[in-house]
N, C-alpha and C positions, 0 to 999 in steps of 0.2 A: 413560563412556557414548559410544556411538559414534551421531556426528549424519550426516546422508546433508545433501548440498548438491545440491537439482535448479535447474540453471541455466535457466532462460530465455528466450533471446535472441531482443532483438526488434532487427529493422534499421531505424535512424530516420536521414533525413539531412535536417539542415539544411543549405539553403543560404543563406548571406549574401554571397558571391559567387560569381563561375564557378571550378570546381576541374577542373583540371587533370587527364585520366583517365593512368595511368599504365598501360602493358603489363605483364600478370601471364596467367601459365598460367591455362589452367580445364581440370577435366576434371568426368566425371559421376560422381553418386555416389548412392548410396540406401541403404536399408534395409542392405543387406548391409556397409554399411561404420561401420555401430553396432551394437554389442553386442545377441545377443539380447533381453534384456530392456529397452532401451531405450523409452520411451515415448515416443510422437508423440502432441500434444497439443493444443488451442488452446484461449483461455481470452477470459472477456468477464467484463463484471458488470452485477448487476442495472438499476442505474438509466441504464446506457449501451446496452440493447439488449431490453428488458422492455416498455415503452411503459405503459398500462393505468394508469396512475399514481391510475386513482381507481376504481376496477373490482374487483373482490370482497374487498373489504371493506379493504381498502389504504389506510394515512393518506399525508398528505406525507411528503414524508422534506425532508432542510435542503438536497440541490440542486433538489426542486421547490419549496418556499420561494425559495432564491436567485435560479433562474431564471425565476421568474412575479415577482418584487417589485423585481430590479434586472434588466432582459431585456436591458439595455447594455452590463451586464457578461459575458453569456454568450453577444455577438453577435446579441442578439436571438432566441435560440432555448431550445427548451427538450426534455426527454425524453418528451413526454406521449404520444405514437404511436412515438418512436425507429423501432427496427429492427421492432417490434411481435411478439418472439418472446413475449411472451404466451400470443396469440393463435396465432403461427405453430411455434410449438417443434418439434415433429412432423415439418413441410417442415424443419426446420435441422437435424434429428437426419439426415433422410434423407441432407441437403447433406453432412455431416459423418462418416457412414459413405462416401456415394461418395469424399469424397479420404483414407478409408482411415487417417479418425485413432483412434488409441486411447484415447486420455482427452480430459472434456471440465470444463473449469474455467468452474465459475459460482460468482457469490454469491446470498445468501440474503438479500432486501429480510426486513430487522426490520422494517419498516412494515407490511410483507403478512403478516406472520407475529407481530407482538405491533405491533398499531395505534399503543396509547400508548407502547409501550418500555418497560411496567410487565408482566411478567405476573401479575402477584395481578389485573392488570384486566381479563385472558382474553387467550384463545387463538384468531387467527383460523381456525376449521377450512377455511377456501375457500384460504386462503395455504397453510397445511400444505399440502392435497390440492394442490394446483396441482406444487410441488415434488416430493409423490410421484411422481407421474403423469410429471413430468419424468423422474428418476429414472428409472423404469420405464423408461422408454421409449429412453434409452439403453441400460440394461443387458440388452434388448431384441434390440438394434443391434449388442452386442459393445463397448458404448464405456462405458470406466470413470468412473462422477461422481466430480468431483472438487470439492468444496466450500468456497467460501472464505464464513467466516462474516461479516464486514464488511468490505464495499469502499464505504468513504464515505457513505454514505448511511442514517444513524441517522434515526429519527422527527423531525419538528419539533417534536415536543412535549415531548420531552426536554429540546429546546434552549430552548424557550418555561420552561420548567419551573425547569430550574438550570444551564443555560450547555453543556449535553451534559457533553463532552471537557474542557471547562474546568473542572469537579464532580468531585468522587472520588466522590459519588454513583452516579456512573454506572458506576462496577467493575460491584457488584452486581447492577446494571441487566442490561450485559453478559454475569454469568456467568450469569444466571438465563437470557434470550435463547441464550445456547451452549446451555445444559441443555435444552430445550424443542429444540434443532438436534438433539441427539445420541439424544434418546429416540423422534423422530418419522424421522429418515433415518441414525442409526448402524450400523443393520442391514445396511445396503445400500452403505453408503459408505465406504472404505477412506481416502482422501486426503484429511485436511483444513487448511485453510490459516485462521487465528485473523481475522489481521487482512494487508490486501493494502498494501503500501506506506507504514508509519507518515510517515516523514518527510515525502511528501509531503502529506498530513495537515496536518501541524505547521506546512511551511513554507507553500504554498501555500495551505491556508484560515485561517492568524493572524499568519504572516512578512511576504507578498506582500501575500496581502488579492484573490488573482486565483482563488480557484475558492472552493466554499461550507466555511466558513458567511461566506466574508469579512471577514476583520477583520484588523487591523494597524493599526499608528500611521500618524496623519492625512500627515506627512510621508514616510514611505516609499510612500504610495499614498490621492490625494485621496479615490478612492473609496468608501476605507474610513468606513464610519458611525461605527465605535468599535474599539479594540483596542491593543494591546501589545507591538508586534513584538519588545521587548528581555526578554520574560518569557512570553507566552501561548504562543509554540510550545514550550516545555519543559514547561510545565505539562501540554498537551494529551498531548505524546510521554509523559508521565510518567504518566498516565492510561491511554494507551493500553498499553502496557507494562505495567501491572498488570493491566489488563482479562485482555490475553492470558493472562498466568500463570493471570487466575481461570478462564480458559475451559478451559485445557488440564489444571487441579485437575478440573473437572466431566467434563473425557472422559476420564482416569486414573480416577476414581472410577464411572466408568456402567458400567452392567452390559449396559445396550440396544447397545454399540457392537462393532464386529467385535475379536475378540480378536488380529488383525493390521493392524487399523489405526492409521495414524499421525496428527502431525497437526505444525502446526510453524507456521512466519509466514512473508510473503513480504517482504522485502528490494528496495529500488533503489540502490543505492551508486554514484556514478562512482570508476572511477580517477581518481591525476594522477598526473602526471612532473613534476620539476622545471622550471618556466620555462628557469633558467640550471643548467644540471648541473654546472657547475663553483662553484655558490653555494652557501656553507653555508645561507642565509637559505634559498634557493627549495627546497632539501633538508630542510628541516626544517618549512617550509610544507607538503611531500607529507604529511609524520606528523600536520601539524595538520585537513589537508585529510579525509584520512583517517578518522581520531577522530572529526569533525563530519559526516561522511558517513558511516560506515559502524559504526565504532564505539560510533556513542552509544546504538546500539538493539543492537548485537552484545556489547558487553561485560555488560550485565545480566544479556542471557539466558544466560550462561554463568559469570559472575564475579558477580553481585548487585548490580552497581553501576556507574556511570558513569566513562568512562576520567579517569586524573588530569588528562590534557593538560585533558580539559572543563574542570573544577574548577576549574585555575590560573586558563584564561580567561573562563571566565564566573560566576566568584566565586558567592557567596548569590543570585544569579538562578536556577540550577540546582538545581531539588529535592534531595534527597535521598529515602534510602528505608532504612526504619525495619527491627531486623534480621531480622524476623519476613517483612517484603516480602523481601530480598537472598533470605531462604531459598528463599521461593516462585516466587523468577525462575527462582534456578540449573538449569540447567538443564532450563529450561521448554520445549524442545525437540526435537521426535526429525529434524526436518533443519529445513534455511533454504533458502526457494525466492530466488534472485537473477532479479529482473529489470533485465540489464541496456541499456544505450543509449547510453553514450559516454563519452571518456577527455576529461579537460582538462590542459592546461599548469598551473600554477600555482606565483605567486608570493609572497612573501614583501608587504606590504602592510599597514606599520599603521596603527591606525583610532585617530584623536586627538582625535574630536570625542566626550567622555566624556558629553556632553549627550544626543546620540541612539547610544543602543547598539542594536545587532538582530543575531539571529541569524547572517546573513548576512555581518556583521565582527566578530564576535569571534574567530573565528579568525584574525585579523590576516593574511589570505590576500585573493590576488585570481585567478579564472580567467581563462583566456584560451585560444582554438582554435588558435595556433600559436603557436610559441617567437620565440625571437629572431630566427633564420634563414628565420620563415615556414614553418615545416617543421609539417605537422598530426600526429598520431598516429596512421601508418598509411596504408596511398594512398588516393587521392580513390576514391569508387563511379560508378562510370558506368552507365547503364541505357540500355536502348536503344529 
């Protein structure tokens, strides 16, 4: 089966101290210097540029829960007006013709579109319509929808319900929400993306305990109310990974969907380089770094199953999947969207305190932004 990889590059710089600009050529370059079929893009999602958070007929979702019930932890802010494309889509379609982009990547609030996250308990028709209309209104403009069906932001009431992502309840949930995506905007939409960024997911809302639903063990992050940092982000990734497979069974199976469209998941993986490249440890750290980055949501979809390295390291913590799920992964996509954002050093580092285990060190790995010699990966970015 042949998979297509659309890459994504975003430029993100940290700074933690002053970097040093290094002299490099520039020249100009454009359209003509990528393949015609090339697609110029930009992409947002719903609960980060939507606003309207309780406006035709719209439940919470668990970042307007997190960010109305802990506002300390989201800097005091939350999405309830955002960017207010709601309201404004129309003005942003125009913004987004004038810089002449081709496609345009949004997701689809399950909130707006199945209230409960159940549909046996209906179908918002004002959520559907509002999507249409978006839709249209691109393909309008000359600008391709591109649909990501979840980007973080499942109903609260799921979670109130049976812990969302942490329930295998919630596959079905899930494929029933895709099925209800694909019979109301299949017609019209060519590109679609399952789920946007699992790991951050996993680690971020039950590792860290730093974006919603927030959870993680009380010692990796006081904040946290309740959670498991050494088992709940596998469980969630393991969920989520099935979800997908059910979604991309119901767009294989619909008859409402374009007979060349695709559909696949989006991906954030860093590289690393060895800390010490003359270290067998820090060289064998890259393969582990690797595997817990990239791998552990790449090997399913292709192989049915989670890389060995995981396995060794994170023993009976790490789900498994039964052979009837390996079947329905294999394979479960026609490309892998990468969004990427930066490379790290990393070394060899093991983790002895068997007491608190977490995600984060079982890979007996530790990052770091430059090597031994201070040397980062690649020259500083300068801007002017």
């Amino acid at each position: 089966m042949r998979v297509q990889f659309f890459i994504l590059l975003f430029a993100v710089s940290w700074f933690t101290k002053k970097i040093t600009c290094l002299p490099f050529e520039t020249r100009k370059f454009g359209r003509s210097d990528f393949p015609d079929d090339f697609i110029f893009g930009t992409a947002t999602s719903a609960f980060q540029i939507e606003g309207a958070t309780s406006e035709g007929g719209k439940s919470p979702t668990i970042w307007d829960y997190f960010s109305h019930t802990f506002p300390e932890r989201t800097n005091m802010q939350n999405a309830d007006v955002a960017t207010d494309f709601y309201h404004r889509y129309k003005d942003d379609v125009k913004l987004l013709k004038e810089l002449n982009m081709d496609a345009f990547r949004f997701s689809i609030s399950w909130a707006r579109v199945v209230p409960s996250g159940k549909v046996k308990d209906g179908v918002n028709k004002e959520g559907v319509q509002f999507y249409k209309d978006l839709i249209d209104e691109l393909i309008a403009n000359g600008i391709q929808p591109a649909v990501t069906i979840y980007h973080w932001d499942h109903p609260q009431a799921l979670e109130d319900e049976y812990g969302g992502f942490l329930s295998p309840q919630i596959i079905e949930d899930f494929r029933n929400f895709a099925r209800v995506c694909f019979e109301n905007f299949g017609d019209k939409v060519k590109m679609w993306t399952t789920i946007n960024e699992p790991t951050v997911i996993s680690i971020a809302g039950y590792e860290k305990g730093n974006k919603a639903v927030g959870r993680c063990s009380k010692w990796v992050n006081s904040k946290c109310q309740a959670g498991d940092s050494a088992t709940e982000p596998y469980i969630v990734s393991h969920h989520l990974l099935l979800s997908h497979a059910a979604a991309v069974q119901e767009f294989r199976n619909c008859t409402k969907t374009l007979k060349d469209g695709k559909i696949g998941i989006v991906l954030s993986p860093w590289w690393f380089e060895p800390y010490d490249a003359t270290s067998s440890d820090d060289i064998a750290a890259v393969e582990r770094g690797i595997a817990f980055e990239a791998e552990w949501h790449l090997d399913p979809l292709f192989y049915g199953d989670y890389p060995e390295i995981m396995k060794k390291y994170v023993g009976n913590r790490l789900p498994s999947f039964t052979a009837e799920q390996s079947k329905m992964l294999r394979n479960s996509t026609d490309f892998i969207g990468l969004n990427y954002y930066s490379s790290h050093y990393i070394t060899h580092r093991p983790h002895n305190d068997h007491s608190r285990p977490r995600l984060r060190t079982d890979a007996q790995t530790e990052w770091k932004l430059t090597n031994g010699s201070n040397h980062r990966i690649g020259p500083g970015v300068c801007t002017v």
